[in-house]
VMD Tcl script that builds the backbone (N, CA, C; Angstrom):
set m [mol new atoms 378]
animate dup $m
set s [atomselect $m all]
$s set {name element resname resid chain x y z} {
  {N N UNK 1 A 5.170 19.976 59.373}
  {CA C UNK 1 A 4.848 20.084 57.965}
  {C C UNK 1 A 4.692 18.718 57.337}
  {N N UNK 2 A 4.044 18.693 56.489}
  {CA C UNK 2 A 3.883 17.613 55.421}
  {C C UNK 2 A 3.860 17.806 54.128}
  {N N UNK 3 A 3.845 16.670 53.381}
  {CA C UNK 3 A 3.603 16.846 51.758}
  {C C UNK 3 A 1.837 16.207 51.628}
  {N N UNK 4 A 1.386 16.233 50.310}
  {CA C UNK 4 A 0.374 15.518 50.157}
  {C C UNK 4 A 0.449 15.381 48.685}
  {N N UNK 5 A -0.495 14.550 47.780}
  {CA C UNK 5 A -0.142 13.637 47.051}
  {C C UNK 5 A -1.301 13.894 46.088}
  {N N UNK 6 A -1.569 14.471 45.383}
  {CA C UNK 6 A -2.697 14.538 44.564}
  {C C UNK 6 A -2.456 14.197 43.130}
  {N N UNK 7 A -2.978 13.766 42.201}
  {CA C UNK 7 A -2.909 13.729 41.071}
  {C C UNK 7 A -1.019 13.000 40.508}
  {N N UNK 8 A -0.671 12.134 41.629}
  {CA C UNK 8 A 0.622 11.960 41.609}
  {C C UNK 8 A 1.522 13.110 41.259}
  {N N UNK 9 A 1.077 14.275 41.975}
  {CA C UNK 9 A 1.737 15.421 42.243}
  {C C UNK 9 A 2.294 15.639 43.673}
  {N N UNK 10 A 3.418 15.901 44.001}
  {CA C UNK 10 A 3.848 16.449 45.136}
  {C C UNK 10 A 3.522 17.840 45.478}
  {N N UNK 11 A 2.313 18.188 46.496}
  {CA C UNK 11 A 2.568 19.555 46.689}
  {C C UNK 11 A 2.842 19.814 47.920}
  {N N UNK 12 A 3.310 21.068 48.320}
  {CA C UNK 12 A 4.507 21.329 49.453}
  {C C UNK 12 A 4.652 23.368 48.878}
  {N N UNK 13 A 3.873 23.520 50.479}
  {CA C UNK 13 A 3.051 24.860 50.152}
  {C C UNK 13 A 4.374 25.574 50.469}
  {N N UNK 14 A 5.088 27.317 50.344}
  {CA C UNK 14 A 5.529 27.872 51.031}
  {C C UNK 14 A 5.394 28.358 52.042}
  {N N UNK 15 A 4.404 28.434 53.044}
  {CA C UNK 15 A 4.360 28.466 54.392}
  {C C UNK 15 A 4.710 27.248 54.830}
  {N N UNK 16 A 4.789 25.771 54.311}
  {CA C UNK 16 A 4.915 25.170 55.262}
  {C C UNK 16 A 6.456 25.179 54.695}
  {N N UNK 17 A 7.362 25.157 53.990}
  {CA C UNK 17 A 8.395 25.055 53.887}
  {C C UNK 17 A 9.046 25.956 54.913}
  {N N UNK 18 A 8.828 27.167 55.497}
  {CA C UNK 18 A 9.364 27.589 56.485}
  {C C UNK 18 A 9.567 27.495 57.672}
  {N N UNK 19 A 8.172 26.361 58.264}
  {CA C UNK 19 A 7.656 25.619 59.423}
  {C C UNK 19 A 8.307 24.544 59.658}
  {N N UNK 20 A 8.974 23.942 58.871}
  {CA C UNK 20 A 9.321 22.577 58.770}
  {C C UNK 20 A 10.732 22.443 59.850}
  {N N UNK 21 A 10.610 21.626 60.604}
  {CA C UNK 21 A 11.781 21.287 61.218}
  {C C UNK 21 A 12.052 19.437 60.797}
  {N N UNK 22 A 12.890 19.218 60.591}
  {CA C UNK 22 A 13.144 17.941 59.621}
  {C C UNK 22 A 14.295 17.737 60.221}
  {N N UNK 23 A 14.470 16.359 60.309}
  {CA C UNK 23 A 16.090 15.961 60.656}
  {C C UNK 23 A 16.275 15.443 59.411}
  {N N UNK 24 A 17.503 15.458 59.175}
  {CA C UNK 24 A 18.426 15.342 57.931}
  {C C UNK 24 A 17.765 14.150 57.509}
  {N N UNK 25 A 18.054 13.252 58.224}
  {CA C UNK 25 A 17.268 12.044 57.529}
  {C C UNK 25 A 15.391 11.723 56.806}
  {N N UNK 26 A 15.297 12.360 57.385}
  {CA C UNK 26 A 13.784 12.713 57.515}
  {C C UNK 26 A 13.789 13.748 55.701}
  {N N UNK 27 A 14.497 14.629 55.622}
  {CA C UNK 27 A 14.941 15.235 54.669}
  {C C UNK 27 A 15.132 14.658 53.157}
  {N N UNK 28 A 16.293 13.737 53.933}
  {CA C UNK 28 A 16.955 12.597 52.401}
  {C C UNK 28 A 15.649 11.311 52.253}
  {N N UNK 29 A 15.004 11.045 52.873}
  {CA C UNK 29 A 13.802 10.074 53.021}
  {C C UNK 29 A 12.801 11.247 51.929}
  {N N UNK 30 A 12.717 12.411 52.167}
  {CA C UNK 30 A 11.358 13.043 51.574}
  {C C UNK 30 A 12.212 13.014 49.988}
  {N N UNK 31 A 13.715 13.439 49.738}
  {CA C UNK 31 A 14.136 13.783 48.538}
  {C C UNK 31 A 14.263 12.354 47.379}
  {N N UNK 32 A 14.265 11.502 48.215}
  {CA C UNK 32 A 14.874 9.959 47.947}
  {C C UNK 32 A 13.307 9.443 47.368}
  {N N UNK 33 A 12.142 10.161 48.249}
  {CA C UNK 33 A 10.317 9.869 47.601}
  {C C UNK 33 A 10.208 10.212 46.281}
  {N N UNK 34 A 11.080 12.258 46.671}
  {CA C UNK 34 A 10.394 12.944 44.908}
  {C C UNK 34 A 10.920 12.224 43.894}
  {N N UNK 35 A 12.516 12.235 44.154}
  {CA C UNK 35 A 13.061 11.737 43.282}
  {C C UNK 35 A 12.740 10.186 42.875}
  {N N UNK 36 A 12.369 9.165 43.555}
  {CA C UNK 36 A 12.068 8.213 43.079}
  {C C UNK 36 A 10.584 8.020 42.262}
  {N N UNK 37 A 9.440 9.431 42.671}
  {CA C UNK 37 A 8.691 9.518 41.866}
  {C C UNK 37 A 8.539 10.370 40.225}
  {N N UNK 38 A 9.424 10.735 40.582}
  {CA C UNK 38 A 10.095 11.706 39.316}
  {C C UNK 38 A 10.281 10.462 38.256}
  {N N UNK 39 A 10.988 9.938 38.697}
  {CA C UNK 39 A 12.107 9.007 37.868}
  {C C UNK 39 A 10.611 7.872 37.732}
  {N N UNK 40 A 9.995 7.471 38.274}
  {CA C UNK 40 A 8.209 6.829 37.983}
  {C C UNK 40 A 7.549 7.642 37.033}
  {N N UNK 41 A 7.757 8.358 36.842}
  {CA C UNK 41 A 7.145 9.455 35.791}
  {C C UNK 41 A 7.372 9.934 34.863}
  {N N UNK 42 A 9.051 9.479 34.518}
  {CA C UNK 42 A 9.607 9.150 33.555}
  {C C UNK 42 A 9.738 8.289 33.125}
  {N N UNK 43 A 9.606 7.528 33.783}
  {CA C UNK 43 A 9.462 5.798 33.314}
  {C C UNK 43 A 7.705 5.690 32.291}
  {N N UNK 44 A 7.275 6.381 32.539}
  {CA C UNK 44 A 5.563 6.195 32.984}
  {C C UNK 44 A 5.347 6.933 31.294}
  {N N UNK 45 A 6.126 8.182 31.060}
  {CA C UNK 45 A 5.964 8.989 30.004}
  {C C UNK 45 A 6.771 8.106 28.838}
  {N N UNK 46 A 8.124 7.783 29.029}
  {CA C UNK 46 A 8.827 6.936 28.092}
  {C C UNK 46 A 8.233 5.920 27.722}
  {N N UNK 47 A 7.291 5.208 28.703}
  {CA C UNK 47 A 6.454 3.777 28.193}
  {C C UNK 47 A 5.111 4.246 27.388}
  {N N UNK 48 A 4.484 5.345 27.802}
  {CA C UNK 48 A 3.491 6.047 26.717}
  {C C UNK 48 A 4.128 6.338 25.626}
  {N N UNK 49 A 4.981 7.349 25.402}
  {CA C UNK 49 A 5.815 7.518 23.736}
  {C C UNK 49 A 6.294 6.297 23.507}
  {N N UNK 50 A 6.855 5.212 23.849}
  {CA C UNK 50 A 7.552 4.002 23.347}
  {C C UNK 50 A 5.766 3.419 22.703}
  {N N UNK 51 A 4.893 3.284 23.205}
  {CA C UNK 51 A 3.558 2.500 23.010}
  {C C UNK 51 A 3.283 3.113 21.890}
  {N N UNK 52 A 3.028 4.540 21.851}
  {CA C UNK 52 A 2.909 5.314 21.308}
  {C C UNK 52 A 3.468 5.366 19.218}
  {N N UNK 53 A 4.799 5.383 19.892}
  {CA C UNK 53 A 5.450 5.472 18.842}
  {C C UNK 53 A 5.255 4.149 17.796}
  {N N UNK 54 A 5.379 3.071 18.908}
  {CA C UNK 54 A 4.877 1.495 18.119}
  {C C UNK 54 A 3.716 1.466 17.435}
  {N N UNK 55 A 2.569 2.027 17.846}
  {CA C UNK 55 A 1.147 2.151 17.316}
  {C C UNK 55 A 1.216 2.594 16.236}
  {N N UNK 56 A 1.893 4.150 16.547}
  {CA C UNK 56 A 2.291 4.832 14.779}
  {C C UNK 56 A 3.217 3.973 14.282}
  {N N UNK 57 A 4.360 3.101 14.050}
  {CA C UNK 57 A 5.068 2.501 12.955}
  {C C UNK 57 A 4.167 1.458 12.433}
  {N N UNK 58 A 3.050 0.833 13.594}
  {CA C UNK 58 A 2.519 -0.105 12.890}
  {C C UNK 58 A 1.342 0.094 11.965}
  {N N UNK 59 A 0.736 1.251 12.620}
  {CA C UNK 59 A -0.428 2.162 11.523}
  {C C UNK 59 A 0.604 2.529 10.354}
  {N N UNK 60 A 1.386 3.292 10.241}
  {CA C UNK 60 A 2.287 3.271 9.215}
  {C C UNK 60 A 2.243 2.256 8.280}
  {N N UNK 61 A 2.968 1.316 8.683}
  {CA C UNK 61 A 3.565 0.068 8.290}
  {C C UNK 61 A 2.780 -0.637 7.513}
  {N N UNK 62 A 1.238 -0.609 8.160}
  {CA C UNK 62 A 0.155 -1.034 8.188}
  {C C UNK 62 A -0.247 -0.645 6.633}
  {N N UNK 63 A -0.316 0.546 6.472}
  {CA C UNK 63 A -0.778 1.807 5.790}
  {C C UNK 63 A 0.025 1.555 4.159}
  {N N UNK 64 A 1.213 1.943 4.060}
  {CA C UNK 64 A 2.345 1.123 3.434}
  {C C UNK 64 A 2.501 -0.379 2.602}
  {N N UNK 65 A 2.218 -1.457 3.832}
  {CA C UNK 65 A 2.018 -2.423 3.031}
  {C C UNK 65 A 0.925 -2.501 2.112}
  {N N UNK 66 A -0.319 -1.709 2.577}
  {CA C UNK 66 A -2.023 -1.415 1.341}
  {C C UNK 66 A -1.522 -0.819 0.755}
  {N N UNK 67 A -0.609 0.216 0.960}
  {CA C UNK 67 A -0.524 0.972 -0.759}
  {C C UNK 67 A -0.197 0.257 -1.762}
  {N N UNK 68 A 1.332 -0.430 -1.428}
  {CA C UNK 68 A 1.940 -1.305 -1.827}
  {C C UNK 68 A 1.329 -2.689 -2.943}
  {N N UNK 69 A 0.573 -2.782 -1.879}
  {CA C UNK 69 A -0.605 -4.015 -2.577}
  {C C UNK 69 A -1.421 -3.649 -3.522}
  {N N UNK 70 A -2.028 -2.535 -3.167}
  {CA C UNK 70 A -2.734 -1.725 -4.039}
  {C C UNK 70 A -2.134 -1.494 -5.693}
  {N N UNK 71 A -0.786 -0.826 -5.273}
  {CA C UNK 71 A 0.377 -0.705 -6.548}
  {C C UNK 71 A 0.395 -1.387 -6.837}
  {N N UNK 72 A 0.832 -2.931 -6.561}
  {CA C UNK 72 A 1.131 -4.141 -7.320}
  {C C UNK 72 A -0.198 -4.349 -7.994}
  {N N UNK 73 A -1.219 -4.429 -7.707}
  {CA C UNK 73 A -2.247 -5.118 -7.444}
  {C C UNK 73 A -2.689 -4.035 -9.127}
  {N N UNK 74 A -2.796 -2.685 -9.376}
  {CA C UNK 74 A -2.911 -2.207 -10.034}
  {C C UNK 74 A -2.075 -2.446 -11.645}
  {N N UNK 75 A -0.704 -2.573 -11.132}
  {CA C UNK 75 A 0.069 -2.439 -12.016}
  {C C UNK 75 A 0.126 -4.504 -12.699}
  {N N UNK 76 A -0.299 -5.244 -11.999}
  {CA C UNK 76 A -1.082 -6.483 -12.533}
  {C C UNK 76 A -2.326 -6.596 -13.178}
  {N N UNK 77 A -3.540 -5.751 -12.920}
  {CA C UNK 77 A -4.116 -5.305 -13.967}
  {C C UNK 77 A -4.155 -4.674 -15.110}
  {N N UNK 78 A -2.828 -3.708 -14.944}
  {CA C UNK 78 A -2.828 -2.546 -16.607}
  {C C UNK 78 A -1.975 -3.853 -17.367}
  {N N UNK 79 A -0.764 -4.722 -16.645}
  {CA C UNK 79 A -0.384 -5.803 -17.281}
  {C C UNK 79 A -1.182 -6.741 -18.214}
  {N N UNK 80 A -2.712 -7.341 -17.604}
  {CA C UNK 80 A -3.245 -7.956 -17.707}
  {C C UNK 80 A -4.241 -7.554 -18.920}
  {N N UNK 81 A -4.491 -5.906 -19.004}
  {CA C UNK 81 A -5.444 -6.076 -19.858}
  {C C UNK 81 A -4.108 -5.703 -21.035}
  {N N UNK 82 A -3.313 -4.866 -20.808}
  {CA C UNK 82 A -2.079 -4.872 -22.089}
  {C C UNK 82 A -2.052 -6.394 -22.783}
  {N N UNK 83 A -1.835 -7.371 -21.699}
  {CA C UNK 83 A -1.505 -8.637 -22.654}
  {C C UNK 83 A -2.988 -8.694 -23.716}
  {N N UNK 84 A -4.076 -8.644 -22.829}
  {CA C UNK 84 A -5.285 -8.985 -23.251}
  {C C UNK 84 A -5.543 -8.346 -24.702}
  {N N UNK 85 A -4.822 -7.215 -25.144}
  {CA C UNK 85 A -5.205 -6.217 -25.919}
  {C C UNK 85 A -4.383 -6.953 -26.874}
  {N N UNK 86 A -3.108 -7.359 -26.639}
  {CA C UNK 86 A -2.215 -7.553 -27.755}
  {C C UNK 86 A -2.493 -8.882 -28.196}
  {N N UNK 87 A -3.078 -9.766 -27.000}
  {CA C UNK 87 A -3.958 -11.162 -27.519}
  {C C UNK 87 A -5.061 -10.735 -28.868}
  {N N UNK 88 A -5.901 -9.917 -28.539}
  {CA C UNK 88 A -6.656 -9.234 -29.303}
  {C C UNK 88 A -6.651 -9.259 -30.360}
  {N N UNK 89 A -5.227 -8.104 -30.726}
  {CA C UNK 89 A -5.338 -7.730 -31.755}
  {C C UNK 89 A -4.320 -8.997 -32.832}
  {N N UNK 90 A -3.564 -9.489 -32.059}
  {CA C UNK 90 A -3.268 -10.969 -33.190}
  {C C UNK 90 A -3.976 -11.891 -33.473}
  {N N UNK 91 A -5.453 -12.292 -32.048}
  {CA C UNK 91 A -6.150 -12.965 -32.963}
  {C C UNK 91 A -7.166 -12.185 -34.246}
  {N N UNK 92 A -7.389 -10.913 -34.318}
  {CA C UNK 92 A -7.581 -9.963 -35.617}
  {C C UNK 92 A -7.306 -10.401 -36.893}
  {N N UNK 93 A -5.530 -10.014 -36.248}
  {CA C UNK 93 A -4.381 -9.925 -37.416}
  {C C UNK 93 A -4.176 -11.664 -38.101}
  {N N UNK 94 A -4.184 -12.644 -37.153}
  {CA C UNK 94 A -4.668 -13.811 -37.465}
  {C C UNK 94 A -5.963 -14.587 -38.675}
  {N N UNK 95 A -7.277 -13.205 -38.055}
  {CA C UNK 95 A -8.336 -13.589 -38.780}
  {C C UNK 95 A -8.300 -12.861 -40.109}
  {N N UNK 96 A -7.813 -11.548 -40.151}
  {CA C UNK 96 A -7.378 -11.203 -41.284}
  {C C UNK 96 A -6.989 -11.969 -42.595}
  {N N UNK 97 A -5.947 -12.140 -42.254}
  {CA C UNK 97 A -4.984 -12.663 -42.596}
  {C C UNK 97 A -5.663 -14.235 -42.952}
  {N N UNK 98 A -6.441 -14.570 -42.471}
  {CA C UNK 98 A -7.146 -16.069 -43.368}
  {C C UNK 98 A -8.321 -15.591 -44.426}
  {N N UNK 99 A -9.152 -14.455 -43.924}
  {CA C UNK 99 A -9.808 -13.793 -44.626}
  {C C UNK 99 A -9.450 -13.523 -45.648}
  {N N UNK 100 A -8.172 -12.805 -46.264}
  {CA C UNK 100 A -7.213 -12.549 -47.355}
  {C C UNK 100 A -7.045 -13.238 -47.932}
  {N N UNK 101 A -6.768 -14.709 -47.003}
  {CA C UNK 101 A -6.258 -16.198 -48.192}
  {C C UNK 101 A -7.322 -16.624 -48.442}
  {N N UNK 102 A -8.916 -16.307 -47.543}
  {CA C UNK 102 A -9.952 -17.578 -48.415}
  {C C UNK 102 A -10.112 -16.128 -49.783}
  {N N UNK 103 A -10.036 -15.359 -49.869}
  {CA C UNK 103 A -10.900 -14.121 -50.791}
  {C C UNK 103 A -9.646 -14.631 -52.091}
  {N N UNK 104 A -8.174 -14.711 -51.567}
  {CA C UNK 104 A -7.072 -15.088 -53.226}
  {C C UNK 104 A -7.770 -16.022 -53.692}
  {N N UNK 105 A -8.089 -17.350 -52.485}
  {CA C UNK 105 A -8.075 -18.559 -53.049}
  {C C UNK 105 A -9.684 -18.406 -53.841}
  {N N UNK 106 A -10.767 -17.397 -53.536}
  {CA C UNK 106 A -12.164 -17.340 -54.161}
  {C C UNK 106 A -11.818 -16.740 -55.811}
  {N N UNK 107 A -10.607 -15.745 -55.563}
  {CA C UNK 107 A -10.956 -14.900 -56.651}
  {C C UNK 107 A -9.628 -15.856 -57.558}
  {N N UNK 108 A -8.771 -17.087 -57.725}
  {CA C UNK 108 A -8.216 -17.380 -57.856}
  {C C UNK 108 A -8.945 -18.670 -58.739}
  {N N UNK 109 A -10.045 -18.803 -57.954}
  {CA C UNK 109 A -10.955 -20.055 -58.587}
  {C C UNK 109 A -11.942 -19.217 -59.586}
  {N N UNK 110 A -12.621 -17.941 -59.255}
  {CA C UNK 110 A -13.419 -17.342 -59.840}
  {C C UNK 110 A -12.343 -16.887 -61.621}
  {N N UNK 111 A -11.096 -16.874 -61.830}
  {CA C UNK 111 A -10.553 -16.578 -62.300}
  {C C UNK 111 A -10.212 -17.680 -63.434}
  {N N UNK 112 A -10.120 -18.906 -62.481}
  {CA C UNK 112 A -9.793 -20.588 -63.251}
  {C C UNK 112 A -11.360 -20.682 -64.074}
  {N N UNK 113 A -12.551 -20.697 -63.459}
  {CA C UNK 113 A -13.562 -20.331 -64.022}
  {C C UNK 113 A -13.789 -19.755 -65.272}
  {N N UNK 114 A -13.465 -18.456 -64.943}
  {CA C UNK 114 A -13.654 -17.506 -66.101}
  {C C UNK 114 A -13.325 -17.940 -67.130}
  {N N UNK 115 A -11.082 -18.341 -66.439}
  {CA C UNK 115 A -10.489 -18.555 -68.119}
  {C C UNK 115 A -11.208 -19.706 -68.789}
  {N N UNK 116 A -11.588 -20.630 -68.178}
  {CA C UNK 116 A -11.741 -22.060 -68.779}
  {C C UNK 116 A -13.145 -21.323 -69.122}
  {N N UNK 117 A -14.057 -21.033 -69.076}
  {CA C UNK 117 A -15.119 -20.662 -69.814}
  {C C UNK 117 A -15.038 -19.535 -70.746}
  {N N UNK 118 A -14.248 -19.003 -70.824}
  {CA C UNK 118 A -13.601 -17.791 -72.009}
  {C C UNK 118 A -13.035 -18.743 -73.386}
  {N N UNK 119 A -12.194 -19.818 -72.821}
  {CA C UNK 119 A -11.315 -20.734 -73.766}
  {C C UNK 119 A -12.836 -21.398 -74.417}
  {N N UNK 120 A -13.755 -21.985 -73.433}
  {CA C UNK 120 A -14.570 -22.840 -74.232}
  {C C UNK 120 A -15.455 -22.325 -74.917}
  {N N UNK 121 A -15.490 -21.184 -75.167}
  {CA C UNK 121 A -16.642 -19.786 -75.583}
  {C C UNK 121 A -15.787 -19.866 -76.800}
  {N N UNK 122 A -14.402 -19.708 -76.995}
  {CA C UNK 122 A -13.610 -19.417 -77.895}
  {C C UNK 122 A -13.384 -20.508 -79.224}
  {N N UNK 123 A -13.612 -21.680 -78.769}
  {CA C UNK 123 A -13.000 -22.978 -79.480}
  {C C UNK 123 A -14.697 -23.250 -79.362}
  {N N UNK 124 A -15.933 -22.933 -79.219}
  {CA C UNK 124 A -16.759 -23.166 -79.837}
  {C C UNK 124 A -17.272 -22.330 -81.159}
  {N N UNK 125 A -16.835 -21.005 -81.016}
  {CA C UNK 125 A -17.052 -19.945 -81.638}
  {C C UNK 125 A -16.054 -20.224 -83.267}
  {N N UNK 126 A -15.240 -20.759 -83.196}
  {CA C UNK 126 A -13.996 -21.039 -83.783}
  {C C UNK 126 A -14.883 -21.760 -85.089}
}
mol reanalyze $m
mol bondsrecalc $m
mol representation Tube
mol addrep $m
């Protein structure tokens, strides 16, 4: 009897398992193969999920740090135009607010005007 080796599969038919005359050693030599290919094949599967698993934390990770950036990156713009808005509206409240003082200081002179030409209307009339 023999084994044969396909697809790093051990196969090992039941007819020949009944045929087989094996000395013990011959025996622990075939069990000492599976088992050392077993244990290759676990090695073989653990290094695929270990690869595996690394690929996904770093796609993750990957994934995560863009959101991240993204968030910041967003929340520095709504910052940016907020300041921009409140820049805005004080230089407004700024222009206003001189607008108001040239219009006192117009209607303040328009007023010095008046009286002094009311008085001299008066003391000519007199």
């Amino acid at each position: 009897g023999h084994y044969g080796r396909g697809s790093r599969i051990f196969f090992v038919s039941v007819s020949e398992v009944g045929t087989m005359t094996l000395k013990d050693e011959e025996v622990d030599r075939q069990i000492q193969q599976m088992a050392a290919f077993i244990l290759e094949e676990a090695r073989d599967k653990a290094k695929e999920i270990t690869i595996k698993a690394d690929d996904d934390f770093q796609r993750e990770l990957a994934k995560n740090v863009q959101e991240q950036r993204q968030k910041y990156l967003q929340e520095h713009e709504k910052r940016k135009k907020n300041w921009e808005t409140k820049k805005r509206i004080a230089y407004s409240h700024e222009l206003n607010q001189a607008r108001i003082k040239i219009l006192e200081a117009r209607a303040a002179v328009v007023k010095d005007v008046t009286d002094d030409t009311r008085a001299k209307l008066e003391s000519l009339t007199k």
